[in-house]
Residue, then its C-alpha position, 0 to 999 in steps of 0.5 A: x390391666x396386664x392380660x395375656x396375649x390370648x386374652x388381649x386378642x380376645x377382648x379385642x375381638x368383643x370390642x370389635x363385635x360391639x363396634x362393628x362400626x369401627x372395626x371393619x370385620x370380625x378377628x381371623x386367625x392369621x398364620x405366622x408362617x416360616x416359624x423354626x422346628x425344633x424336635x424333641x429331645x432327650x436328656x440324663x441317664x434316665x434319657x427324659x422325653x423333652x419338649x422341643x422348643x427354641x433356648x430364647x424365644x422370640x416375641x411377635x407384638x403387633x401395633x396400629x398406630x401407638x396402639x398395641x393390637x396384639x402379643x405372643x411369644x413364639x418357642x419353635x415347632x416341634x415337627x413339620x406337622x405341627x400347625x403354624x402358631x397363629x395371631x388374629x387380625x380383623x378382616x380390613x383394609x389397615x396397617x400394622x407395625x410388626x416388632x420381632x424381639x428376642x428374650x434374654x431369659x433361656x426357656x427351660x425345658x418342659x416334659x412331653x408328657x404333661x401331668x398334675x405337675x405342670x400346673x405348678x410349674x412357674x410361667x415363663x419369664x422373657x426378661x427383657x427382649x431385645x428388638x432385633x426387626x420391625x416390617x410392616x404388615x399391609x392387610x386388605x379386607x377378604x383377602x386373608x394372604x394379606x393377614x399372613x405373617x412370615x417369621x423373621x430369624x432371630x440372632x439366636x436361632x438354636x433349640x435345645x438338644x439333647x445331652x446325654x451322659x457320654x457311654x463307654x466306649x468298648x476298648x479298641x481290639x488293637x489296643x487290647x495289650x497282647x498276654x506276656x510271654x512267661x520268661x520260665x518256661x522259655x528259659x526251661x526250653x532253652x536249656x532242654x535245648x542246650x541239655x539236647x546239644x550237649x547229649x548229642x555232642x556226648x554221644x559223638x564223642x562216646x561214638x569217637x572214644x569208641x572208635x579210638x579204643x576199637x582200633x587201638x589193638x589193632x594200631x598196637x598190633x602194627x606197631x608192634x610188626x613193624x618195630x618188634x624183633x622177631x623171636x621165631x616163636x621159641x622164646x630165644x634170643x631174637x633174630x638179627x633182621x635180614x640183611x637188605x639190598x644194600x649189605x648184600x655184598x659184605x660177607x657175614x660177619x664171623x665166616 
């Protein structure tokens, strides 16, 4: 008959309480000390409260001679206060074959809150576990240390971790593309620019056709007393020019 760990431990214990003879003392429970912690997690969008646990738990069998006293499978403490996982032993003096094992089969994750639904979820199967260490475990009888159990790492030691949707990540300010310079307007400040030169440049040369036309009928005034004969204001014929220095000793013509 195929019973549970639980159960066999228990039938164990009523067959040593109906032969108290051969069984030194009554089962204890005996703490598994050492055993990993693996947290809650989350995981989806909806971020689901998981149960922690190990992705491959680790059977703990349990055997005196050729025969198989106990069995459990150990998944991992959720946190530091949780209680040890524990297996019973019977308070004598005896010598036991620990056999540590490993499942193949991942154990899948299992809600925090535990509702009507768990009831229809199906039983954990460990597949084929690989043995991965065997100790021996020496008890003495009142000497309950002695029962203690110290977990033995498996190959594969990890928990399941939360796996949540990647979030978006905000746009880096320096990757923020600057906003582009119109090119019209510039274009229009340019030739407002290039409209101001050339009215400045106009009013120059309007101030310098000013200058030139103001002083022109004074440049034509001494042009003309320079090189227009004289006409002795009568409207006559005009006066020959005064002799200079160098016709000052030739007589005057007609005398």
């Amino acid at each position: 008959m195929n019973l549970r760990p639980g159960a066999r431990a228990l039938a164990l214990a009523i067959v040593c309480v109906l032969a108290s003879a051969a069984c030194g003392g009554p089962p204890t429970p005996s703490p598994i000390e050492g055993e990993p912690i693996c947290p809650d997690f989350e995981v989806g969008a909806a971020r689901a409260h998981m149960r922690g646990s190990l992705r491959f738990p680790v059977t703990l069998s349990v055997r005196e001679g050729k025969n198989p006293i106990t069995r459990t499978t150990l998944t991992g403490r959720r946190s530091k206060d949780d209680p040890p996982s524990r297996i019973l032993l019977s308070d004598e003096d005896a010598e036991y074959e620990i056999e540590w094992a490993q499942c193949e089969n991942e154990r899948a994750p299992r809600t925090h809150v535990v509702g009507r639904e768990a009831k229809h979820t199906a039983e954990y199967a460990c597949g084929n576990a690989t043995v991965y260490k065997t100790d021996k475990l020496v008890t003495r009888k009142g000497d309950a240390a002695s029962r203690t159990l110290h977990f033995a790492a498996p190959p594969k030691a990890e928990c399941w971790e939360s796996e949540l949707p990647p979030a978006d990540a905000p746009a880096s300010p320096s990757a923020t593309a600057e906003p582009a310079v119109p090119a019209e307007p510039a274009a229009s400040a340019d030739a407002a620019a290039a409209d101001a030169g050339a009215s400045g440049a106009g009013a120059v040369d309007g101030g310098a056709a000013g200058g030139v036309d103001a002083g022109a009928p004074r440049d034509a005034g001494a042009t003309r007393d320079a090189g227009a004969p004289r006409d002795g204001g009568a409207g006559g014929p005009a006066k020959p020019a005064s002799a200079g220095a160098g016709d000052a000793g030739k007589p005057p013509q007609g005398s």
